[in-house]
C-alpha positions in Angstrom: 7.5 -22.5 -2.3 3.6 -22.6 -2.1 1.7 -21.0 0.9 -0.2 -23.7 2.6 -1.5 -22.0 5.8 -2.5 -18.5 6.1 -4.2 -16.1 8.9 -6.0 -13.1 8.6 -6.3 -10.6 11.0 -9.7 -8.4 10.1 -12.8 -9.5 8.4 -13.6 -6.1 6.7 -12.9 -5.4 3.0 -9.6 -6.0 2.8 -9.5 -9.5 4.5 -12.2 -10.8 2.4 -10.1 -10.0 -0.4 -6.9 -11.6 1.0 -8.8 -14.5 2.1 -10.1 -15.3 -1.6 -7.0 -14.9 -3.0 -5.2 -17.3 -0.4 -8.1 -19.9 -1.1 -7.2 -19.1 -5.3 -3.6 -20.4 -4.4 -4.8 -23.5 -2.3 -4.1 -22.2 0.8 -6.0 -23.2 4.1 -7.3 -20.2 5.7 -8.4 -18.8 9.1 -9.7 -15.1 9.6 -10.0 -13.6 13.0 -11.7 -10.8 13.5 -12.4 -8.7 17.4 -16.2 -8.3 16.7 -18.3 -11.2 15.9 -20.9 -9.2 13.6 -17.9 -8.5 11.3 -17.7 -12.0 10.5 -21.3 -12.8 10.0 -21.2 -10.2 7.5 -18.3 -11.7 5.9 -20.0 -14.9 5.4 -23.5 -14.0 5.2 -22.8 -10.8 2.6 -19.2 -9.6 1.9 -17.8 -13.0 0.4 -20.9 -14.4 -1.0 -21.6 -10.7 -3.3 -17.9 -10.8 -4.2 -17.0 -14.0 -5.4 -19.9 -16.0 -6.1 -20.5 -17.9 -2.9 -19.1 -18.5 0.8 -16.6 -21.1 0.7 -17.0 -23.3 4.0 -13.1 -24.0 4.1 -12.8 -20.9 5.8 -12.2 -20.9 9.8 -13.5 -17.7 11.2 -13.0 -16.9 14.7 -12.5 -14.4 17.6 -8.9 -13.6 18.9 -9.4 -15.8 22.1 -10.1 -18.7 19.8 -8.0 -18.3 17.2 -4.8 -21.3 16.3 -1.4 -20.1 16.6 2.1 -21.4 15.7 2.4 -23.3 11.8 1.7 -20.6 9.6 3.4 -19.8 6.6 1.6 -16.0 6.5 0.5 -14.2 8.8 -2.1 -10.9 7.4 -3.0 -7.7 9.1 -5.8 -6.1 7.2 -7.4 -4.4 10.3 -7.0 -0.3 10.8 -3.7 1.3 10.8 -3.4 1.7 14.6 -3.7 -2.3 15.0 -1.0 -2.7 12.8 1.9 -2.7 14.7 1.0 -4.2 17.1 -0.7 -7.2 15.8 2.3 -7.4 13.7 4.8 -7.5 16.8 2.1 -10.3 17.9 2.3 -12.2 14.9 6.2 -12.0 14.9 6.2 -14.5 18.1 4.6 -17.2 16.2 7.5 -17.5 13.8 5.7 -17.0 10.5 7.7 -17.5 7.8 6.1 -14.3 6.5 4.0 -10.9 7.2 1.9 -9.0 5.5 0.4 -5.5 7.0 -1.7 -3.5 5.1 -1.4 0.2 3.9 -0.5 2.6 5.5 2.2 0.9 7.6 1.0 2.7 10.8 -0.7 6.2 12.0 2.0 8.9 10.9 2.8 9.1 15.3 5.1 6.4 13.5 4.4 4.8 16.9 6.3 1.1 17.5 7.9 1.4 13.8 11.3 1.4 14.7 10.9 -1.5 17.3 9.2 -3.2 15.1 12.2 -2.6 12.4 14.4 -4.0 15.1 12.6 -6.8 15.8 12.1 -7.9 12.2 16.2 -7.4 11.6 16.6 -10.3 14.4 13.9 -12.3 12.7 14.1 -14.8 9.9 10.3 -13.7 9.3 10.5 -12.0 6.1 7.8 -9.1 5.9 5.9 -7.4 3.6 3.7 -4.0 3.2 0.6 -4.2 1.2 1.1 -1.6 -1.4 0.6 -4.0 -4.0 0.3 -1.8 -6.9 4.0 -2.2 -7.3 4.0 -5.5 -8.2 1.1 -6.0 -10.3 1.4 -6.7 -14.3 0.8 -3.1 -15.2 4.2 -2.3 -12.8 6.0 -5.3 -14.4 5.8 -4.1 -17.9 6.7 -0.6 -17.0 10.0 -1.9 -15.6 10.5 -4.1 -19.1 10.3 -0.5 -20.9 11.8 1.3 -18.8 15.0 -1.4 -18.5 15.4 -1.7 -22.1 15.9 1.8 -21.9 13.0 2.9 -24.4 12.4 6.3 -23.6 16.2 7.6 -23.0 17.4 9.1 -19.6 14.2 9.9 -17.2 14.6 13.7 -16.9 11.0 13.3 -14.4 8.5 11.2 -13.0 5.3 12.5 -11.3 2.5 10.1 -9.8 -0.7 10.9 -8.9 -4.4 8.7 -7.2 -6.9 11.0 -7.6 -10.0 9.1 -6.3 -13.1 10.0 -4.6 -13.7 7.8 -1.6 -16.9 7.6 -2.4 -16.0 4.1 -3.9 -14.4 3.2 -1.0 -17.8 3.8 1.1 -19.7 1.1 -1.4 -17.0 -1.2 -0.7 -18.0 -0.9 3.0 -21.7 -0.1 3.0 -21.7 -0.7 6.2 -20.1 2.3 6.8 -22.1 5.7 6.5 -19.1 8.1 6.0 -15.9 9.1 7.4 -16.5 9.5 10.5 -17.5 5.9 11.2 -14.0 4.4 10.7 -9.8 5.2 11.0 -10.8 6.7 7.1 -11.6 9.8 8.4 -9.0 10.8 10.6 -5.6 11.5 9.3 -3.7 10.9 12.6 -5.6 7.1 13.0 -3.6 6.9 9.1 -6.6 8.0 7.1 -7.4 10.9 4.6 -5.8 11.4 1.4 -2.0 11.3 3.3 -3.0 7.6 3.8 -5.4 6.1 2.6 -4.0 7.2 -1.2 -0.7 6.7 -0.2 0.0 3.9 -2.8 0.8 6.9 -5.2 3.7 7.9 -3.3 4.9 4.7 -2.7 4.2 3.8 -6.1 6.7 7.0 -6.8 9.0 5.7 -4.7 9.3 2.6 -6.3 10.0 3.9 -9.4 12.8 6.0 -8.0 14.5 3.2 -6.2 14.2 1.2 -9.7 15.8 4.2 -11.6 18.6 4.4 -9.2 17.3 7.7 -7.7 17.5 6.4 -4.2 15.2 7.5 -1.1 13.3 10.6 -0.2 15.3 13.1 1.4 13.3 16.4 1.5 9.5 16.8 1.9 8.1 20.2 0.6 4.4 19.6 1.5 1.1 21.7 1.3 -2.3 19.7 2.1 -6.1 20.8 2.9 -8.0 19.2 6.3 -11.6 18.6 6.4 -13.4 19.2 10.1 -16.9 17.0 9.2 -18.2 16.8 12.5 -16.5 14.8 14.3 -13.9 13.6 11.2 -10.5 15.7 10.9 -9.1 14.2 7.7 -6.6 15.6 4.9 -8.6 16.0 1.5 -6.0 16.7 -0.5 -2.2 15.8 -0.3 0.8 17.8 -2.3 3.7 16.2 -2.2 7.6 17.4 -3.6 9.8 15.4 -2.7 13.9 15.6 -3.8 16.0 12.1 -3.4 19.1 11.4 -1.9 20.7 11.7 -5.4 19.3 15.6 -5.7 16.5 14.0 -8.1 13.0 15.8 -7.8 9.6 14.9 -8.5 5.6 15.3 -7.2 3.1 13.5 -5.8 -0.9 14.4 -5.9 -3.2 12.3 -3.6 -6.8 12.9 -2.8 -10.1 12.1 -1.9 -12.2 14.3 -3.8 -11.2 13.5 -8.0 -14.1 11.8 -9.9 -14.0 10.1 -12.3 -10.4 8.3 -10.8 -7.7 9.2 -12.2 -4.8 6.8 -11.2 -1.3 7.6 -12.7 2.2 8.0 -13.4 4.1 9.9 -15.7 7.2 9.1 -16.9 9.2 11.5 -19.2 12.6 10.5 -21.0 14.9 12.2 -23.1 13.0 9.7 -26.2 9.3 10.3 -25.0 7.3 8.9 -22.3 5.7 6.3 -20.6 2.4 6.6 -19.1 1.5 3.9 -16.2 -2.4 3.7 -15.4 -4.5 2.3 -13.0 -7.9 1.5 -14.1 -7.5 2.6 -17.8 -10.7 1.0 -18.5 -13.4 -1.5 -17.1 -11.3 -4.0 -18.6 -8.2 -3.1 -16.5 -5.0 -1.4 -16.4 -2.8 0.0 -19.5 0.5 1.1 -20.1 0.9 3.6 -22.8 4.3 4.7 -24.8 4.6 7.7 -26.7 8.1 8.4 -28.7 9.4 11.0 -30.6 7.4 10.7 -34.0 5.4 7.7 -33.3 1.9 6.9 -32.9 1.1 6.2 -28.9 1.3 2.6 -28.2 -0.9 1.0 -25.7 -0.4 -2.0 -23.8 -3.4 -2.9 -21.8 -3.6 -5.2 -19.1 -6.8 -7.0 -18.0 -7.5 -8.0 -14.3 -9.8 -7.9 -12.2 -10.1 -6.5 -8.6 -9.3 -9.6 -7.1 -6.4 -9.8 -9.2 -4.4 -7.3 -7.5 -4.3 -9.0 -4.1 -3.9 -12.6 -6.2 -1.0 -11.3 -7.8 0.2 -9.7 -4.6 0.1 -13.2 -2.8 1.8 -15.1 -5.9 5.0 -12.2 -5.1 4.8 -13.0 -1.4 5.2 -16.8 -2.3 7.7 -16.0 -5.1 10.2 -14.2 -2.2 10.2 -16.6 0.8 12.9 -18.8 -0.3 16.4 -17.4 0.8 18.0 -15.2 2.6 17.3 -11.1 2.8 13.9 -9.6 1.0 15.0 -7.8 -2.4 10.8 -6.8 -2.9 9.4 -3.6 -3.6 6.9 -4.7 -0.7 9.0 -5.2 1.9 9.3 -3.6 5.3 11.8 -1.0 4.8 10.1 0.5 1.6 6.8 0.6 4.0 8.9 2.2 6.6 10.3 4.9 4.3 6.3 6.0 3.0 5.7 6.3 6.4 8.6 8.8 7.3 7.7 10.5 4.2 3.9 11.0 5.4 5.1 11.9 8.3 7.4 14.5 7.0 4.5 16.2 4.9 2.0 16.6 8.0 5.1 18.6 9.4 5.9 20.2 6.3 2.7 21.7 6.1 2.1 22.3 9.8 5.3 24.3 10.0 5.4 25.7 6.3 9.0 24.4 6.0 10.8 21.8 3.9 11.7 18.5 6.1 14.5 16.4 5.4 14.8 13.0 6.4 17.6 11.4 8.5 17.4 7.8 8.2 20.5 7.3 9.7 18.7 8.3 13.2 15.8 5.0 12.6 12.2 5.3 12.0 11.4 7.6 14.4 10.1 10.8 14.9 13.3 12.8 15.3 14.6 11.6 12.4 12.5 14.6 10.8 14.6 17.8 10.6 13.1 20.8 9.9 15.6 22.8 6.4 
């Protein structure tokens, strides 16, 4: 079931790379954006650089003229406070889908648990943009890992080591931290945040191995004062599942070259996930007992990921419940999770998570 009309809520980085790959799958497209100079520079520079030329399809407008009601997605790629509420917003026009960008929300975890209630009551399906998870480099790692390759995972670790550097060149219009959400870690910036497909990406992979759900969050991480910036630098993560199984996360903003990662170790070898493996793209690599290491690479391109990510939206609208590693509730549990490690290091204390309370706050018990 194809994807015929799609808004986008921001005209920044991330909505110019939703927007092209709505317009690769045929869709019709409006972008709306609060400031007008955002979407100038989205058809004057942003689109044009990217992918060859502006494409006059396109309806860009502000928030009092935008069209409402009829669409089949509705896209929040605007900073991590707007989230929530744009996505409550977007809820009352009946879309037959939502997509909010990563992180879910600030870690306040402000509006999360209404907005969890309100979805529940919805037939909106909805969607969390980590979509590392379901990229080709993820599908073939679950074709191992099914087929049972590397014997019973004993440990998984995941780690995006990136210096955000890259980040700034994607928005040159930005001179550093400071100047957006990026560099404050309770607006959902810093490493916590902005890196957090890693631990998502570790969730995922425990949730496909039948580990279940984060439980306990043993945290330690480093903030940066830069002026007027407070931001987390660097993000350790230990995390033990409902089923007692234990693993680590490593996020940062610092690491360069990138180094974007997951190991995977089995009682028969391991498997090796990576992001960026080369210019050409992304690679899987198996090792076994007595072998020569195998590797599978995986060309895209950047475009590709949010291509890919829009072909899985499409693929899960038809029927009842959402079964995707993107949906809401495995945003919703990153989110407790981040949560749980600014108070894990704040109070140099384990913190264990009680989902049966909701997405809230209180849900975090100090062990």
């Amino acid at each position: 079931m194809s994807l015929k009309r799609v808004k986008i809520y921001g005209a920044g980085s991330i909505g110019n790379h939703l927007t092209n790959a709505a317009r690769t799958l045929g869709a019709e497209v409006v972008v709306v954006d609060v400031s007008r100079d955002a979407l100038a520079r989205m058809q004057r520079d942003i689109y044009p650089s990217r992918y060859g030329q502006w494409d006059e399809t396109i309806r860009l407008c502000t928030p009092d003229e935008q069209p409402r009601g009829g669409f089949d997605l509705i896209c929040v790629g605007t900073p991590p406070q707007y989230h929530l509420p744009l996505a409550l917003e977007a809820l009352k026009e009946s879309p037959r889908a939502i997509q909010v960008e990563k992180p879910l929300c600030p870690p306040s975890l402000n509006l999360m648990d209404d907005l969890a209630k309100a979805i529940a009551s919805s037939s909106t399906k909805m969607f969390v943009g980590y979509d590392h998870v379901v990229g080709k480099s993820a599908r073939q790692t679950e074709e191992i890992l099914r087929a049972g390759t590397i014997g019973e995972i004993k440990t998984f670790d995941v780690e995006f080591r990136e210096h955000w550097g890259g980040i700034f060149k994607a928005h040159p219009w930005l001179s550093g931290p400071a100047d957006s959400y990026l560099g404050f870690w309770e607006a959902g910036g810093g490493a916590s945040g902005e890196h957090s497909h890693a631990l998502n990406f570790w969730q995922y992979l425990s949730h496909f191995l039948g580990f279940g759900r984060v439980a306990e969050v043993d945290a330690m991480l480093t903030y940066v004062q830069d002026g007027k910036a407070l931001y987390d630098s660097l993000c350790l993560l230990h995390l033990r599942t409902e089923k007692g199984f234990v693993g680590r996360v490593v996020q940062d903003v610092v690491t360069q070259p990138v180094k974007k990662w997951a190991f995977i170790q089995g009682t028969e070898g391991t498997l090796e996930w990576h992001n960026g493996y080369n210019p050409q793209g992304d690679a899987v690599v198996l090792k076994l007992k007595g072998q020569a290491p195998q590797v599978i690479e995986l060309p895209k391109r950047r475009p590709d990921d949010f291509i890919e990510e829009l072909r899985h939206i499409e693929a899960h609208l038809p029927g009842p419940g959402n079964t995707s590693p993107m949906s809401l509730e495995r945003g919703l549990e990153t989110m407790m999770v981040i949560a749980a490690a600014h108070r894990s290091d704040r109070e140099k204390r384990r913190v264990q998570i009680d989902y049966t309370q909701g997405w809230v706050p209180s849900a975090l018990r100090t062990a």
